[in-house]
Backbone as CSV, one residue per row, in Angstrom:
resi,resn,N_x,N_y,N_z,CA_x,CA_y,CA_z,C_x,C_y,C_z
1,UNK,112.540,77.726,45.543,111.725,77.134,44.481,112.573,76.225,43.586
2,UNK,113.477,76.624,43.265,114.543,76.190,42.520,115.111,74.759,42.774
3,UNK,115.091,74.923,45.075,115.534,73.461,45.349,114.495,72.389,45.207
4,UNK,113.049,73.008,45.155,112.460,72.274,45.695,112.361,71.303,44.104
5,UNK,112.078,72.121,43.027,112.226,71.417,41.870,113.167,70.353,41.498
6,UNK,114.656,70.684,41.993,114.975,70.097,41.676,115.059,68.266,42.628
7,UNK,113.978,68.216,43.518,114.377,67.479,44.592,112.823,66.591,43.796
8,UNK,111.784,67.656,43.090,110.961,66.855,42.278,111.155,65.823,41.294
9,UNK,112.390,66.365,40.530,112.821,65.751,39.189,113.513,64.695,39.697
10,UNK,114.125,64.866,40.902,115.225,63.542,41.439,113.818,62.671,41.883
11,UNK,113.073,63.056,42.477,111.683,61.716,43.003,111.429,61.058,41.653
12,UNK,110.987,61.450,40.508,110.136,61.381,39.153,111.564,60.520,38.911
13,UNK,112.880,60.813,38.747,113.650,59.709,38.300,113.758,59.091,38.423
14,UNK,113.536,58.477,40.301,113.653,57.623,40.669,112.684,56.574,40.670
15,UNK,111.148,57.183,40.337,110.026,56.618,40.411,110.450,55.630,38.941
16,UNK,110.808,56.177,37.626,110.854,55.846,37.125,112.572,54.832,36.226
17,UNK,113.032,54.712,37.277,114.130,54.097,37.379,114.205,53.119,36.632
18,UNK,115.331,52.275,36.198,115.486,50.904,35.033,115.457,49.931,36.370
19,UNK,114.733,48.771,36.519,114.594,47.928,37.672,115.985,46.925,37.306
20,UNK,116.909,46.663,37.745,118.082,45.457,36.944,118.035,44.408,38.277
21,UNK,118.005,43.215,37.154,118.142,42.143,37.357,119.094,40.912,37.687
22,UNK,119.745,40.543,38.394,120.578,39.641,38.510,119.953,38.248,38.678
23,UNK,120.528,37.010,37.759,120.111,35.821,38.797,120.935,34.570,39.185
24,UNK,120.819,33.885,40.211,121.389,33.266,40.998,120.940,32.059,40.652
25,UNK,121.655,30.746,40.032,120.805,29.113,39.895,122.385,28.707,40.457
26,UNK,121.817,27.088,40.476,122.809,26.381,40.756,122.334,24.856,41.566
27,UNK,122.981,24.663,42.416,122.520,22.974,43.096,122.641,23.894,45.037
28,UNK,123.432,23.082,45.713,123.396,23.088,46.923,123.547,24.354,47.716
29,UNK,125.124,24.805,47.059,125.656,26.001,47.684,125.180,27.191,46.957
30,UNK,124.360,27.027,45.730,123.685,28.211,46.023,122.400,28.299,46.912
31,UNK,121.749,26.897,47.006,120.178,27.061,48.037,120.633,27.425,49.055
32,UNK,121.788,27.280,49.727,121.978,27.804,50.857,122.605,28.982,51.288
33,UNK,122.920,29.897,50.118,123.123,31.085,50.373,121.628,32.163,50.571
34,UNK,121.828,32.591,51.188,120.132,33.254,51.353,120.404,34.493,50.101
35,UNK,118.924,35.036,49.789,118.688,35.411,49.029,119.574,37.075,49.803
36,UNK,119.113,37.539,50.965,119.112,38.326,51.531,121.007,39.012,51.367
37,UNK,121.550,37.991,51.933,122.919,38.083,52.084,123.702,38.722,50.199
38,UNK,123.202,37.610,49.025,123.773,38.026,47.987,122.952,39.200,47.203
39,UNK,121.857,39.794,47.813,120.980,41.137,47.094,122.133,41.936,48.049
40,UNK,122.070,41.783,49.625,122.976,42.860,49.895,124.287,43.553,49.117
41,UNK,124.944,42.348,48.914,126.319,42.085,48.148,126.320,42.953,46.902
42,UNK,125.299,42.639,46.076,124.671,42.700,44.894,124.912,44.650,44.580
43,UNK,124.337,45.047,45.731,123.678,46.616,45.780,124.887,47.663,46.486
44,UNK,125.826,46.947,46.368,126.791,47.962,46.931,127.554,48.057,45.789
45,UNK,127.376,46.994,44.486,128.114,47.522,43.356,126.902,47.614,42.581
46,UNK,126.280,47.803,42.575,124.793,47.680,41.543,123.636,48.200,42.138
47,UNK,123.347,49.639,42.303,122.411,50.225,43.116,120.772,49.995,42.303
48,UNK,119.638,49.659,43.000,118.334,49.508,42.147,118.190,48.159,41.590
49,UNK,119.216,47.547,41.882,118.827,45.714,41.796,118.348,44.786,42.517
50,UNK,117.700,44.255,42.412,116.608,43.226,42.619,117.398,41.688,42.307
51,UNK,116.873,40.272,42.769,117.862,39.015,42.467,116.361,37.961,41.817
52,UNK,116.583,37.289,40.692,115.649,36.263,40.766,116.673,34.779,41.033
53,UNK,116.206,34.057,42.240,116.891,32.818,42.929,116.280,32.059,42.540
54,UNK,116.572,30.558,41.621,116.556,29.162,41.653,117.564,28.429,41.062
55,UNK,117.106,26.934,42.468,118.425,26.373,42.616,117.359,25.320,43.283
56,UNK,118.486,23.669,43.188,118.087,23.008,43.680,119.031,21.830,44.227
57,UNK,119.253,21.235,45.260,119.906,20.958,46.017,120.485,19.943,45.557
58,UNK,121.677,19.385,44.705,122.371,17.724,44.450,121.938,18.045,43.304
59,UNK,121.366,18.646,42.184,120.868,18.858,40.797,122.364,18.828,40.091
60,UNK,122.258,17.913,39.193,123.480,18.367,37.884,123.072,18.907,36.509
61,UNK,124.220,19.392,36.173,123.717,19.615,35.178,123.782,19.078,33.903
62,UNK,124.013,17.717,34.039,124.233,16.793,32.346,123.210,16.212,32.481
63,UNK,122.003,16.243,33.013,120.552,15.859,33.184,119.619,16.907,33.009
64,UNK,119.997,17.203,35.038,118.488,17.861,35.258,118.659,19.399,34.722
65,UNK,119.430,20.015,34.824,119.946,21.498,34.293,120.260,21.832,32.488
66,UNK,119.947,20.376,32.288,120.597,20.374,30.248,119.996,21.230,29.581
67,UNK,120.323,22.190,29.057,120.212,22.753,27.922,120.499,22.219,26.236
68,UNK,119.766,22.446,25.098,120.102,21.763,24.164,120.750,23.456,23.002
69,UNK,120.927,24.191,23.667,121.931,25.267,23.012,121.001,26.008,22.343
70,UNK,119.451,26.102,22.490,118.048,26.122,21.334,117.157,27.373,22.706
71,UNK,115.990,27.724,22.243,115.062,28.482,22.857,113.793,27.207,22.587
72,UNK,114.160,26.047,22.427,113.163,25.158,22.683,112.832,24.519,23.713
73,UNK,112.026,24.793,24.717,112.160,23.720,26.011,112.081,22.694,26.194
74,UNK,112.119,21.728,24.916,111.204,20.556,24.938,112.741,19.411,25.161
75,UNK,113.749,19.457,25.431,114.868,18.881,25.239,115.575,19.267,26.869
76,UNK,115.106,20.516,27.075,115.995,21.060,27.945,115.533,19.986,29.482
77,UNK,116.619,19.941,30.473,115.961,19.024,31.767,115.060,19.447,32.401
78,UNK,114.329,18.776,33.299,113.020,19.253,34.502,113.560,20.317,35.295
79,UNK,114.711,20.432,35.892,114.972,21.518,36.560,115.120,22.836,36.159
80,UNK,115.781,22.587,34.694,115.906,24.182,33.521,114.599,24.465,33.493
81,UNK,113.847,23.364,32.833,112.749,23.719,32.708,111.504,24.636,33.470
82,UNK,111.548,24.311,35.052,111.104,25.005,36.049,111.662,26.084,35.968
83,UNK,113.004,26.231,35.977,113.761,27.567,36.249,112.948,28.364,35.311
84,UNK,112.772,28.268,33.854,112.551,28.899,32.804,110.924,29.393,33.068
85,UNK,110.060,28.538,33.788,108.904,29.169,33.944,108.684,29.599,35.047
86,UNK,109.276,29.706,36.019,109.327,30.714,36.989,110.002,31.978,36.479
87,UNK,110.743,32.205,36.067,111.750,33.139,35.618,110.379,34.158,35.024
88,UNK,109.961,33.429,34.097,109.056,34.227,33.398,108.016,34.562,34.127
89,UNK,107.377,34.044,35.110,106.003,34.638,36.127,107.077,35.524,36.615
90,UNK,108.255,35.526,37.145,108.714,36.708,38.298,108.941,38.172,37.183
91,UNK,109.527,37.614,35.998,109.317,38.445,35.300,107.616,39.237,34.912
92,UNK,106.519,38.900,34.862,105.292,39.314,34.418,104.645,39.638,35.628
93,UNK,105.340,39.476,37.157,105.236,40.101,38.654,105.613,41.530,38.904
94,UNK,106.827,41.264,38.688,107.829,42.807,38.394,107.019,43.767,37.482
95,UNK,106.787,43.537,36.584,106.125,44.188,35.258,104.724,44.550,35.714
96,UNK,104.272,43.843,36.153,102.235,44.002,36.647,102.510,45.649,37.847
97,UNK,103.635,44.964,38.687,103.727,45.855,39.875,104.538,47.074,39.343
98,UNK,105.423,47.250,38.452,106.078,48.387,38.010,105.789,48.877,36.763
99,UNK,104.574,48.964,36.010,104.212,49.451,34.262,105.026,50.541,33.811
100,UNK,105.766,51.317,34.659,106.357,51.970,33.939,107.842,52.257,34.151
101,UNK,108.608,50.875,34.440,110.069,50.390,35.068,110.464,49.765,33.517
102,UNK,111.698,49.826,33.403,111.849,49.239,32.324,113.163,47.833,33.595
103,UNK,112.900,46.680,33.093,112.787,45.867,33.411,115.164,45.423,32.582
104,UNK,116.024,45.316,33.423,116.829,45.123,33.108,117.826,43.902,33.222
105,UNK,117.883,42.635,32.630,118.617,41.777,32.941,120.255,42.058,33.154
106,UNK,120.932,42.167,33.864,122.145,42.258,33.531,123.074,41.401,34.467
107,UNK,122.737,40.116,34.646,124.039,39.079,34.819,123.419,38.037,35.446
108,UNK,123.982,37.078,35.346,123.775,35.572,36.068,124.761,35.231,36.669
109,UNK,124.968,34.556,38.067,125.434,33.899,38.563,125.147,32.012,38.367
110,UNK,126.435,31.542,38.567,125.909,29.925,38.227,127.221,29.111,39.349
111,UNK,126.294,28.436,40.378,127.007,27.590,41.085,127.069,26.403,41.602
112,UNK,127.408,25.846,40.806,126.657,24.182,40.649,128.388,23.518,39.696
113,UNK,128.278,22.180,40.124,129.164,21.386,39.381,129.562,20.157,40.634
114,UNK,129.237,19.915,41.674,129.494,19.055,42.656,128.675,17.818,41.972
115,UNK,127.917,17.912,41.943,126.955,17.088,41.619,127.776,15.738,40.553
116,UNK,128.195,16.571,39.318,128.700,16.491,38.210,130.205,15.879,38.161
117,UNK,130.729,16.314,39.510,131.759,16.000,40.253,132.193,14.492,40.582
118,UNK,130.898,14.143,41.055,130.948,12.836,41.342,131.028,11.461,40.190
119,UNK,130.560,11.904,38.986,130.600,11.033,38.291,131.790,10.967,37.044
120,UNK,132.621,10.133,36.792,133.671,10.096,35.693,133.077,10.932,34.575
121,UNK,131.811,10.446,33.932,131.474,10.511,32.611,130.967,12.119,32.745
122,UNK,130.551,12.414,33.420,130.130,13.676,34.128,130.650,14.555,33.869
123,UNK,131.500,14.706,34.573,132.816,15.389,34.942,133.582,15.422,33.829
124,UNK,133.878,14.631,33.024,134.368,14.636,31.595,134.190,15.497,30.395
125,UNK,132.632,15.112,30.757,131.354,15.964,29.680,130.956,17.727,30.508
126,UNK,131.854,17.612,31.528,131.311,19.233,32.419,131.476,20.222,31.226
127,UNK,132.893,20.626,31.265,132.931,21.273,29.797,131.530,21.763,28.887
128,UNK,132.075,20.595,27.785,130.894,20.399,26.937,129.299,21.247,26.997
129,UNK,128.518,20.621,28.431,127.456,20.604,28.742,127.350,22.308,29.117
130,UNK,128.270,22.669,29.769,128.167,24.184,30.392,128.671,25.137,29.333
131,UNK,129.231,24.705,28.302,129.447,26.024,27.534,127.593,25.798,26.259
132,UNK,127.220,24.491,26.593,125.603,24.607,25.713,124.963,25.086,26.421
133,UNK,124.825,25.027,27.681,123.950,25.289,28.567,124.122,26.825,28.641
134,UNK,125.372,27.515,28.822,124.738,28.663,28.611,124.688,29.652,26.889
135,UNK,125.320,28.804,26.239,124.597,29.309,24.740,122.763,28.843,25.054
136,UNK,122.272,28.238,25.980,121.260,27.841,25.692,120.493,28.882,26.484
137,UNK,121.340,29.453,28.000,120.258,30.532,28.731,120.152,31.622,27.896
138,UNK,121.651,32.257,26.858,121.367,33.607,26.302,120.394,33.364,25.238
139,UNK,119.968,32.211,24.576,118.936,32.853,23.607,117.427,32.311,24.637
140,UNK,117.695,31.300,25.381,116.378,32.026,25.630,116.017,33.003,26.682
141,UNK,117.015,33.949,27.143,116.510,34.364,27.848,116.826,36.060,26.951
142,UNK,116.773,35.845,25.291,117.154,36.608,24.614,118.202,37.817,25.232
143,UNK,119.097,37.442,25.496,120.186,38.224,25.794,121.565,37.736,25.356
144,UNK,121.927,37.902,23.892,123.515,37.423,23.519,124.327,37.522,23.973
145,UNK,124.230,38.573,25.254,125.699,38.958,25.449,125.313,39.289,27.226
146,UNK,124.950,38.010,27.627,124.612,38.008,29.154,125.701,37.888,29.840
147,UNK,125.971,38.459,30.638,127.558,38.283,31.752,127.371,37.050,32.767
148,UNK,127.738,36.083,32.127,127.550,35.007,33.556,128.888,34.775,34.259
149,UNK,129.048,34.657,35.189,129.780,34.367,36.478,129.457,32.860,36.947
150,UNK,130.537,32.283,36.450,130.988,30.529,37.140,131.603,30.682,38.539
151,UNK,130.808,30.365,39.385,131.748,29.722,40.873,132.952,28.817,40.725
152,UNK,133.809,28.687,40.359,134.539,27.461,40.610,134.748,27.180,41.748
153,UNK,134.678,25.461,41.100,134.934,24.408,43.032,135.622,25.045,43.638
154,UNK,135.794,25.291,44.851,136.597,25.553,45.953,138.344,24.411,46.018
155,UNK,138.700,24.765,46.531,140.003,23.727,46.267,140.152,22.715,47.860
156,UNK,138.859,23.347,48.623,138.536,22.949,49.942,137.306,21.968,50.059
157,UNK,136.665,21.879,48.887,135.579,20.680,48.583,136.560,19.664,47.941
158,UNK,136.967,18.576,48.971,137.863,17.799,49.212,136.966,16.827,48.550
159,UNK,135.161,16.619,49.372,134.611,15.375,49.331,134.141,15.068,47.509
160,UNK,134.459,16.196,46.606,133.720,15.860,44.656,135.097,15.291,44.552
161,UNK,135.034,13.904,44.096,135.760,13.183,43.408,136.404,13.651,42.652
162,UNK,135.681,14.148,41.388,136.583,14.570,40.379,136.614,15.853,40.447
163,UNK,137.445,16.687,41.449,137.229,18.206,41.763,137.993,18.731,40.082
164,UNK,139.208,18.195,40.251,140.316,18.666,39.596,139.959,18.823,38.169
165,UNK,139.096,18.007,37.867,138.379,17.806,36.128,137.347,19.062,36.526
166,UNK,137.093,18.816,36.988,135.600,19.970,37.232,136.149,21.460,37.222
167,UNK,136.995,21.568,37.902,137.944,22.706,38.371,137.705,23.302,36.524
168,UNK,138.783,21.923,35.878,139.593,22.754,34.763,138.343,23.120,33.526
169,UNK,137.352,22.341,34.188,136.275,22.389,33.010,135.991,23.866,33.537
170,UNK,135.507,24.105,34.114,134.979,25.812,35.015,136.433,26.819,34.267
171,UNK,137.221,26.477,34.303,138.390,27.584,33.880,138.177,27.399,32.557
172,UNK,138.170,26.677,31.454,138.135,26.574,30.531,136.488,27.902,30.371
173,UNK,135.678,27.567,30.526,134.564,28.143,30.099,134.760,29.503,30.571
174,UNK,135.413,29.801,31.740,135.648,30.858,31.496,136.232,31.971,30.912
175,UNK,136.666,31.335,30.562,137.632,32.297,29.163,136.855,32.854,27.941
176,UNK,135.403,32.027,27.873,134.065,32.136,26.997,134.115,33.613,27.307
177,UNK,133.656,34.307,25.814,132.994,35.545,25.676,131.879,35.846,26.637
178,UNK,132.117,37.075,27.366,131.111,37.679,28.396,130.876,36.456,29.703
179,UNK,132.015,35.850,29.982,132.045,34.563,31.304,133.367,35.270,31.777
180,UNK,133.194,34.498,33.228,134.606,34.379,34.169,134.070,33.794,34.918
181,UNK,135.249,33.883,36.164,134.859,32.755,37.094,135.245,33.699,38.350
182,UNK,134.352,32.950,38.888,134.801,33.776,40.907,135.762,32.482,41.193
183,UNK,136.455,32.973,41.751,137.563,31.919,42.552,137.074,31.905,43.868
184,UNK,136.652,30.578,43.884,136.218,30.332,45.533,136.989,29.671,46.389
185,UNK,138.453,29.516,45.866,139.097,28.709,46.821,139.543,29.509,48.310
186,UNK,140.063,28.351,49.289,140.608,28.982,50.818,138.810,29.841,51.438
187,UNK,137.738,29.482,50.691,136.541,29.305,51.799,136.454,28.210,52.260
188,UNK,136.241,28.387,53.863,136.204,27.196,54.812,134.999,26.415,54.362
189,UNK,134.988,24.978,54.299,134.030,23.891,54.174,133.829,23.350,55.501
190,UNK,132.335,23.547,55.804,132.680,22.326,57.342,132.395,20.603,57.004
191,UNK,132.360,20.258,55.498,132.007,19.301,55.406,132.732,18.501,54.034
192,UNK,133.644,19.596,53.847,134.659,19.204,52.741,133.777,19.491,51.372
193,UNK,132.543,19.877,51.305,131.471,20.030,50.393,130.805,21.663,50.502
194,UNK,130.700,21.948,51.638,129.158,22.901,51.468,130.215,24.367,52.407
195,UNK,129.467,25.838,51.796,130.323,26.416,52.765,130.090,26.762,53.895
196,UNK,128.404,26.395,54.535,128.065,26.481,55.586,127.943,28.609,56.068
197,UNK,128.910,28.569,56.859,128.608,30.292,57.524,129.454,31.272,56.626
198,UNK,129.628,30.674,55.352,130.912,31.499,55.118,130.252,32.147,53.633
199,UNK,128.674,32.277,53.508,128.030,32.254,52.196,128.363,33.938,51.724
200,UNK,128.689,34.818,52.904,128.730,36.351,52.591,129.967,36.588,52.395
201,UNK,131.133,35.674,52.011,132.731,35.433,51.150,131.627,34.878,49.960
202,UNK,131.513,33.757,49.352,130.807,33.418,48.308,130.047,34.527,47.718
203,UNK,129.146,35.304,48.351,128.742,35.749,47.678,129.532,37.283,47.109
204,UNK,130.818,37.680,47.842,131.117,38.817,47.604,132.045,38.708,46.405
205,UNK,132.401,37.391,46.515,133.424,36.680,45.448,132.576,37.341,43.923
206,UNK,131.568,36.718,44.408,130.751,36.335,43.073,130.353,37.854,42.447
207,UNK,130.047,38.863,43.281,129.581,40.056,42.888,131.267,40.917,42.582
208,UNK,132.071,40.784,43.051,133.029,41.299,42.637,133.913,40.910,41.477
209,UNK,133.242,39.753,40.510,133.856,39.005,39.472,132.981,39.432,38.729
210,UNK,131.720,39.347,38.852,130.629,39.981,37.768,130.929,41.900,37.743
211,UNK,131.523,42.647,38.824,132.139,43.845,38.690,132.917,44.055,37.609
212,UNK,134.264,43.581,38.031,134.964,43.097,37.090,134.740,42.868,35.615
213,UNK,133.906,42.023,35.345,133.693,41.518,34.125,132.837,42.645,33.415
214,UNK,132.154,43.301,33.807,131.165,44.243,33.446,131.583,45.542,32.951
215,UNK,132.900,45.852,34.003,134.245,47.059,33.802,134.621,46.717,32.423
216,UNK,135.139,45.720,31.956,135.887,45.042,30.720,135.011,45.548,29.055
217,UNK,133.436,45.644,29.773,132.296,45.462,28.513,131.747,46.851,28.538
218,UNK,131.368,47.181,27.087,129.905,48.459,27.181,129.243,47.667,28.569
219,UNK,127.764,48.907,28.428,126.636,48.403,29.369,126.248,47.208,29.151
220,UNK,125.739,46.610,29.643,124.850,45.436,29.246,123.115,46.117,29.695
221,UNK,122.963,46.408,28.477,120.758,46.208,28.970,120.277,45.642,28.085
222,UNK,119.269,44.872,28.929,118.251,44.114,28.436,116.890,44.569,28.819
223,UNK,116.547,45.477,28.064,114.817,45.568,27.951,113.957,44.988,27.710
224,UNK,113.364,44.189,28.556,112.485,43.559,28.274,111.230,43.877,27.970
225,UNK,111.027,45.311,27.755,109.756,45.743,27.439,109.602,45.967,26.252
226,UNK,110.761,45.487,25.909,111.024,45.385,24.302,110.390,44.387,23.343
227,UNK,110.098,43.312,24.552,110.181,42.160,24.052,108.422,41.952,24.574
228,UNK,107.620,42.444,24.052,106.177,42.060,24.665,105.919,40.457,24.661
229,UNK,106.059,39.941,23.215,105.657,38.779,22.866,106.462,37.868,23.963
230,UNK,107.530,38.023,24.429,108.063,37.232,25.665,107.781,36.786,26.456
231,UNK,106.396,37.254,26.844,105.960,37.317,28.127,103.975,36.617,27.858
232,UNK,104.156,35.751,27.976,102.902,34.952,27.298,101.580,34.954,28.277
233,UNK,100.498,35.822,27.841,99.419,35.891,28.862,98.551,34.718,28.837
């Protein structure tokens, strides 16, 4: 009787488990990492997590990805912008299908800067743009103290012009409160750009830097059931 109870209370916990959240944006090399490959990754250090993915292919971010450092969307680019209202239906999906999950953000991945790469003024302004951009995801995605994880360029994406600016802009930001960076160098490129078969190194990079970084901090939760008004019917 005794086991069987206690094999009840373990179901009922689990039924009612914290759902956590990771998400994945970026330009090329993240669309082409499958979703499948970095949830795997994801769940061998983070058991009960789930991934929300968008990304869009050649997107930079001193345009289409801009953030204006605000919870206003009206400034931010077409691509943030999408991101931001999808984010929120997958969020009010999760929630419809789980009423009694408490709903947990705890980290972003961000892998994008090729794009940004290519242009002098760009590449200049990388810096700049990525330490607003993500003062701009933590408030609106009301979380101050979100753990994001920078990919840096590979040292094998030969074909971004200005790798080396881009590089130092990515190290610089990482040193930002609750940031680091996955080191992606010595993954094979078959195109001096993209990593092609090699996305389950990328992605282990990436989950073992957000490990890392997470070891360093309290918990990170974000309840979003906290936040009713968030979620706009």
């Amino acid at each position: 009787m005794k086991k069987f109870y206690l094999i009840f209370i373990f179901l009922v916990g689990q039924l009612h488990a914290d759902i956590n959240v990771f998400i994945m944006a970026g330009q090329s090399n993240s669309s082409r990492m499958s979703s499948k490959i970095l949830k795997s990754e994801i769940r061998k250090k983070f058991p009960h997590s789930t991934l929300f993915k968008y990304d869009k292919e050649g997107s930079n971010l001193y345009q289409q990805w801009k953030g204006d450092g605000t919870n206003n969307i009206q400034n931010d680019g077409e691509i943030y912008k999408t991101f931001q209202t999808k984010w929120k239906l997958f969020v009010k999906k999760i929630q419809k299908k789980h009423p009694q999950q408490t709903l947990n953000l705890q980290g972003l991945f961000w892998m994008q800067g090729e794009a940004d790469g290519f242009g002098k003024k760009s590449s200049q302004y990388y810096y700049k743009n990525l330490k607003r951009f993500m003062q701009d995801l933590r408030v609106t995605l009301k979380h101050k103290n979100l753990p994001i994880i920078i990919g840096r360029l590979s040292n094998q994406q030969t074909a971004v012009t200005h790798l080396k600016t881009i590089q130092k802009a990515q190290n610089k930001a990482g040193t930002l409160k609750n940031t680091a960076i996955a080191n992606l160098n010595n993954i094979p490129c078959s195109d001096n750009l993209h990593f092609k078969n090699h996305y389950k190194q990328v992605a282990k990079r990436f989950v073992n830097a957000m490990h890392r970084l997470r070891r360093k901090r309290i918990r990170f939760l974000y309840p979003l059931k906290k936040y009713p008004s968030y979620i706009k019917k």
